[in-house]
BAFI-3210 file (N, C-alpha, C; in Angstrom, 3 decimals, decimal comma, padded with zeros to 6 digits):
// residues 144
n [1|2|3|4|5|6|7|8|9|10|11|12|13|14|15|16|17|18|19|20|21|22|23|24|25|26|27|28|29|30|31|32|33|34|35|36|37|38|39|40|41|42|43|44|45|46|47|48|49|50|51|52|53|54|55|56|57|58|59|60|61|62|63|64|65|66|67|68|69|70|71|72|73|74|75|76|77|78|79|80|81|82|83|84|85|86|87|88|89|90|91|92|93|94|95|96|97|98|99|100|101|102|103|104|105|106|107|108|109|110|111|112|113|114|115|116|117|118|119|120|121|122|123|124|125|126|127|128|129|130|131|132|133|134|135|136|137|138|139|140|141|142|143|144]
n.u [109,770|112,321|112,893|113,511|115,346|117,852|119,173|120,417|119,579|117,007|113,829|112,153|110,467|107,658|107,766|107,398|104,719|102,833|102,916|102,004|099,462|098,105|096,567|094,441|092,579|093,777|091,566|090,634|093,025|093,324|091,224|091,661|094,223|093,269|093,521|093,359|091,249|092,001|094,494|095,780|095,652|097,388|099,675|100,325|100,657|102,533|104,717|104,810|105,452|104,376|103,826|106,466|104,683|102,146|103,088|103,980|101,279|099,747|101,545|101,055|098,472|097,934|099,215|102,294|105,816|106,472|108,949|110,591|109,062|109,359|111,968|112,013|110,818|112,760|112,924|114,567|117,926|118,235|120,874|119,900|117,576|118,234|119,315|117,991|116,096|118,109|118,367|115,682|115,505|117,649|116,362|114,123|115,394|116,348|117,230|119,288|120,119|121,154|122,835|124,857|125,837|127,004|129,471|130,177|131,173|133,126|134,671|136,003|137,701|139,484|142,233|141,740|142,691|139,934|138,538|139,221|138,109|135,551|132,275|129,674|126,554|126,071|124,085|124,274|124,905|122,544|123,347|125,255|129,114|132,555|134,141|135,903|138,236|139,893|138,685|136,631|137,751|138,850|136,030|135,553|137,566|137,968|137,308|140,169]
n.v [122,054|121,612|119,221|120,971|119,758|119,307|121,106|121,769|123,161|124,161|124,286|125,781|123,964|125,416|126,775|124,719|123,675|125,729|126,297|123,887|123,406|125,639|127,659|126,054|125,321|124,021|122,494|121,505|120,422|118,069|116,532|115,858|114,888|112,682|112,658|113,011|116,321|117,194|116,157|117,342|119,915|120,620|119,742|121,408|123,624|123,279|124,417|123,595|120,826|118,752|115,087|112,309|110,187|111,701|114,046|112,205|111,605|113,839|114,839|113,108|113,335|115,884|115,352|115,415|114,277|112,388|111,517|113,496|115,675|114,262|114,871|118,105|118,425|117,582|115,028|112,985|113,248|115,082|113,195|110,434|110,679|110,481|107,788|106,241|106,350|105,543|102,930|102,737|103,060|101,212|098,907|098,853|099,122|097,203|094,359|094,501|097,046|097,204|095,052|096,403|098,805|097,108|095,908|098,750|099,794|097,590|097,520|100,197|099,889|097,768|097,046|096,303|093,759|092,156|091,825|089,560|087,506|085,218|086,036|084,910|084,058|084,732|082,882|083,738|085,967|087,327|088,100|088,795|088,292|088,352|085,422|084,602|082,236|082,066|083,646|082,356|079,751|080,611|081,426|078,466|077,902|076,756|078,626|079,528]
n.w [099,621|101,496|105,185|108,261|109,354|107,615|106,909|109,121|110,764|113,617|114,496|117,019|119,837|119,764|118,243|116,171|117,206|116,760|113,922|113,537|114,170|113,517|114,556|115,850|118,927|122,328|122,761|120,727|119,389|121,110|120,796|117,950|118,216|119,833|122,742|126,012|126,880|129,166|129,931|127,746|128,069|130,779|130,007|127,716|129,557|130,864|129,609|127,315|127,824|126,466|126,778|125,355|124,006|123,264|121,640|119,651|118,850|118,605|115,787|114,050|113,642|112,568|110,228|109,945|110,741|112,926|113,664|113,359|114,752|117,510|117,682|117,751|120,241|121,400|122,087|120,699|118,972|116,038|114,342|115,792|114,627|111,422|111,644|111,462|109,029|107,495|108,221|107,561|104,716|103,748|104,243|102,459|099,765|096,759|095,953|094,228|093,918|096,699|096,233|094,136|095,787|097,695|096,360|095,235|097,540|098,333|096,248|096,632|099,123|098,220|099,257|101,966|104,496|105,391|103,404|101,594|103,123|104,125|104,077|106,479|107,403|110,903|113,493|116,081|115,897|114,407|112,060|109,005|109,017|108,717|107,740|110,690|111,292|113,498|115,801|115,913|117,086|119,669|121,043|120,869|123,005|126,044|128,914|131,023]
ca.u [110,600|113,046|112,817|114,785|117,272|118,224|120,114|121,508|118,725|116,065|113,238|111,699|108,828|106,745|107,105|106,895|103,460|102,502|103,157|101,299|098,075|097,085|095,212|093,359|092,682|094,250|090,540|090,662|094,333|093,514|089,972|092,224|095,026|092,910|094,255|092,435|091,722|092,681|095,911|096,621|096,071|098,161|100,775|100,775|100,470|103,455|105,798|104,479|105,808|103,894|104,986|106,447|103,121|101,397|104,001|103,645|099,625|099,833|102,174|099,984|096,963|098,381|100,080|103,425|106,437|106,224|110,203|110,958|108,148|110,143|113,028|112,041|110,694|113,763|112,940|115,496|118,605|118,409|121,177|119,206|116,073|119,019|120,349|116,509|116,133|119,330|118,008|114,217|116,302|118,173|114,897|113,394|116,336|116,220|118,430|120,092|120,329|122,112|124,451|125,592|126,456|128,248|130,059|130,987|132,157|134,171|135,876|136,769|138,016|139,760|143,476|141,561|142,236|138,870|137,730|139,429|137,955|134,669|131,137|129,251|125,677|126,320|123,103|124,684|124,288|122,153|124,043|126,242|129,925|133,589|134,363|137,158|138,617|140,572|137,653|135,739|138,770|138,800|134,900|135,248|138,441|137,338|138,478|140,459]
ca.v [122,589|120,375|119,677|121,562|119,379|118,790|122,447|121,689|124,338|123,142|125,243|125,136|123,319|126,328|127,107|123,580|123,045|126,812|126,138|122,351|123,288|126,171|128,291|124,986|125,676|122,447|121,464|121,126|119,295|117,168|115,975|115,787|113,527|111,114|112,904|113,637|117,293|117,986|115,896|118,103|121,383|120,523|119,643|122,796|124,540|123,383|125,014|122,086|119,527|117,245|113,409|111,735|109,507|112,655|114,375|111,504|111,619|115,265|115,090|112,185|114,192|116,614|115,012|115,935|113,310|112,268|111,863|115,362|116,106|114,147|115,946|119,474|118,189|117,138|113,477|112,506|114,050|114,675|112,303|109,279|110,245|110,009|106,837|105,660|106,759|105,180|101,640|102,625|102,968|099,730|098,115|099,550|098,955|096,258|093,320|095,075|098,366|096,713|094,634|097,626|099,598|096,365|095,878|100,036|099,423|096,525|098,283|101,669|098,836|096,411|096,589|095,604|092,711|091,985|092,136|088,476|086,567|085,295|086,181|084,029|084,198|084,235|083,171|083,965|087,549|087,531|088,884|088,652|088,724|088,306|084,366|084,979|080,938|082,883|083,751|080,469|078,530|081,522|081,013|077,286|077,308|076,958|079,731|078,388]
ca.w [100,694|102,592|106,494|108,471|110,054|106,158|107,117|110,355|111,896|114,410|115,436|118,648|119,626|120,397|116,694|115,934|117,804|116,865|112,850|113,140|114,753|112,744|115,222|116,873|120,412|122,672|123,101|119,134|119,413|122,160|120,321|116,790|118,322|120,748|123,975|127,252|127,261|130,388|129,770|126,879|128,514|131,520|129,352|127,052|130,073|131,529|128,213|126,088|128,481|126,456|126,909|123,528|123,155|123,023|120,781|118,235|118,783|117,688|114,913|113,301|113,736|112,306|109,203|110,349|110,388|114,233|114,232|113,484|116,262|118,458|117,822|118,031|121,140|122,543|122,999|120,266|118,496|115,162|114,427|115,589|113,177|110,460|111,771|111,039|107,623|106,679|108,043|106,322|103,237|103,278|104,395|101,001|098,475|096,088|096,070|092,875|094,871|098,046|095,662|093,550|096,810|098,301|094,966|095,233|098,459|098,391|095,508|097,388|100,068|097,890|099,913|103,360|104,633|105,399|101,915|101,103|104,185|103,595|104,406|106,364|108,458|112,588|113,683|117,668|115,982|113,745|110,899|108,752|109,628|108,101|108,992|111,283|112,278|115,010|116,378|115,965|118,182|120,949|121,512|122,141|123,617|127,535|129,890|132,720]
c.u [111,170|112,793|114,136|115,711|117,734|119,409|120,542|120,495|117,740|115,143|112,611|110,492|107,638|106,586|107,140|105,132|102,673|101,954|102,027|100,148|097,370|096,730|094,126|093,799|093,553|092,767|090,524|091,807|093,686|092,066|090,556|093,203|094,411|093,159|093,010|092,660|092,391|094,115|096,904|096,706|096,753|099,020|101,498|101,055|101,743|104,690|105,785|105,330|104,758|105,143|105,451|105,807|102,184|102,026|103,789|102,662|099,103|099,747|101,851|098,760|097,084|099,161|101,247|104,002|106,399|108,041|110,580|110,287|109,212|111,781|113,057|111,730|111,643|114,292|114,051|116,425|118,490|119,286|121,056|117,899|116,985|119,659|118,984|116,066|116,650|118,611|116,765|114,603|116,590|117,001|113,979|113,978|116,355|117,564|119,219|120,764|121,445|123,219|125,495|126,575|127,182|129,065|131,041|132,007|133,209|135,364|136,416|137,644|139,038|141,515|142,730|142,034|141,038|137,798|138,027|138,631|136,845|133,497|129,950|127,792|126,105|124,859|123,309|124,259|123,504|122,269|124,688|127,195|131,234|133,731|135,880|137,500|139,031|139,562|136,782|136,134|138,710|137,183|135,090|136,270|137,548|138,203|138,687|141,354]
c.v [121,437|120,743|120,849|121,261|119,464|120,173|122,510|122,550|123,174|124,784|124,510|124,651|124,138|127,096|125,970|123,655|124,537|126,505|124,637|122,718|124,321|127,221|127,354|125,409|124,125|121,620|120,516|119,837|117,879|116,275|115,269|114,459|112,509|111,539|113,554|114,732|117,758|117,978|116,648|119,650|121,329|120,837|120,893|123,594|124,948|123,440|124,315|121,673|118,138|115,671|113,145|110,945|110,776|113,741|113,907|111,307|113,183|115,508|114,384|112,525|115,219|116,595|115,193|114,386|113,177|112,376|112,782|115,945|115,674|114,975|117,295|119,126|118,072|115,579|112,980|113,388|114,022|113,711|110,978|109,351|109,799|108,753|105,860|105,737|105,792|103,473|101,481|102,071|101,567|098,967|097,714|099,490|097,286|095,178|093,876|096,036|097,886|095,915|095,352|098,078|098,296|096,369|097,480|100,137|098,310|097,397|099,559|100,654|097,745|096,141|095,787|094,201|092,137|091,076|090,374|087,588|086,531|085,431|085,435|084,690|083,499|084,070|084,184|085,511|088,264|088,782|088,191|089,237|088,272|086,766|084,587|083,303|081,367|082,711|082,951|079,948|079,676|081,279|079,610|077,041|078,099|077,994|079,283|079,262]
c.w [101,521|103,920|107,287|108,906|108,756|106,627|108,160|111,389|112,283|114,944|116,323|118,896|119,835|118,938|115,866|115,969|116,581|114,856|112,626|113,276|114,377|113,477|116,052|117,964|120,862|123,161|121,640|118,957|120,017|121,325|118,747|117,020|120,084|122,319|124,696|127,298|128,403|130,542|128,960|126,942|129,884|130,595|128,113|128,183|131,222|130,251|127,366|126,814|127,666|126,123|125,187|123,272|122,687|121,759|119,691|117,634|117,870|116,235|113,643|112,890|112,948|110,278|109,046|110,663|112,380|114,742|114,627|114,228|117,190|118,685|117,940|119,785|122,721|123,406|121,987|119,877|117,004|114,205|114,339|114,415|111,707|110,548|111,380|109,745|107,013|106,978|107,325|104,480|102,888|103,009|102,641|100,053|097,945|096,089|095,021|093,266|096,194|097,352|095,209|094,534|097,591|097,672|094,948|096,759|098,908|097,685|096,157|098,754|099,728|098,382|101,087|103,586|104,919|104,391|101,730|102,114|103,968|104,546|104,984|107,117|109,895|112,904|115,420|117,210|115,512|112,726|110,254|109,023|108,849|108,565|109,234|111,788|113,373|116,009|117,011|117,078|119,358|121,806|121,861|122,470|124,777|127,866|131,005|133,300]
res [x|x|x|x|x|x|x|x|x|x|x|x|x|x|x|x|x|x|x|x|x|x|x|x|x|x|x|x|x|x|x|x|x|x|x|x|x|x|x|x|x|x|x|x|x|x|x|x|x|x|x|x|x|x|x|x|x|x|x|x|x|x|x|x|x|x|x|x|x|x|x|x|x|x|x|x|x|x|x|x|x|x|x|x|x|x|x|x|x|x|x|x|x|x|x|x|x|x|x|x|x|x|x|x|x|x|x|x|x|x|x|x|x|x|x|x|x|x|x|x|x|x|x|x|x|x|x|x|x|x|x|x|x|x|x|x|x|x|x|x|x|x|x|x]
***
């Protein structure tokens, strides 16, 4: 079964929490993810106001992905958990894997200008970046 942002739906954290914990009381939760009971029956008690350390303490405890906690939650948008993925991914792709897909994109790209100008490391940004000379002479020309 896929998550559910995968479908654009989001349920709420009250069938989030409701769906994770089974039937555990919040003495059970709060003993499961590390949390001061008292801290964790306040915090249910105020509509699950719990904090997002406690959220991710849960959702860990729980075996549940802590992002997608945070996002039913409300502390992120789904959006950013996808904008996380996508850098896990790169992170995780093989130098063969990241050439291919530069290689496919250059080619869907190959009018740009861009494309001819070459590739260098900025350490100032730590990246890589197009080398622009333009650019180069504007940084050390002084501003007066």
């Amino acid at each position: 079964m896929q998550p559910l942002w995968l479908h654009n739906e989001t349920m709420n954290k009250e069938t989030w929490f409701k769906e994770t914990v089974q039937g555990d009381t919040i003495a059970e939760v709060a003993l499961k993810a590390g949390i001061i009971k008292t801290t964790a029956w306040r915090q249910y008690n105020n509509a699950l106001g719990f904090s997002a350390e406690n959220v991710i303490l849960i959702a860990r405890a729980y075996h549940k992905s802590p992002v997608e906690a945070l996002v039913e939650f409300g502390y992120i948008r789904a959006d950013e958990m996808a904008n996380g993925k996508t850098v896990a991914k790169l992170h995780d792709a093989s130098n063969d894997e990241l050439l291919q897909e530069l290689a496919r994109r250059l080619k869907e790209n190959a009018d740009a200008d861009w494309v001819n100008s070459p590739i260098i490391y900025r350490e100032e940004f730590d990246m890589a970046a197009n080398d622009d000379p333009n650019a180069r002479l504007e940084a050390e020309t002084p501003e007066g």
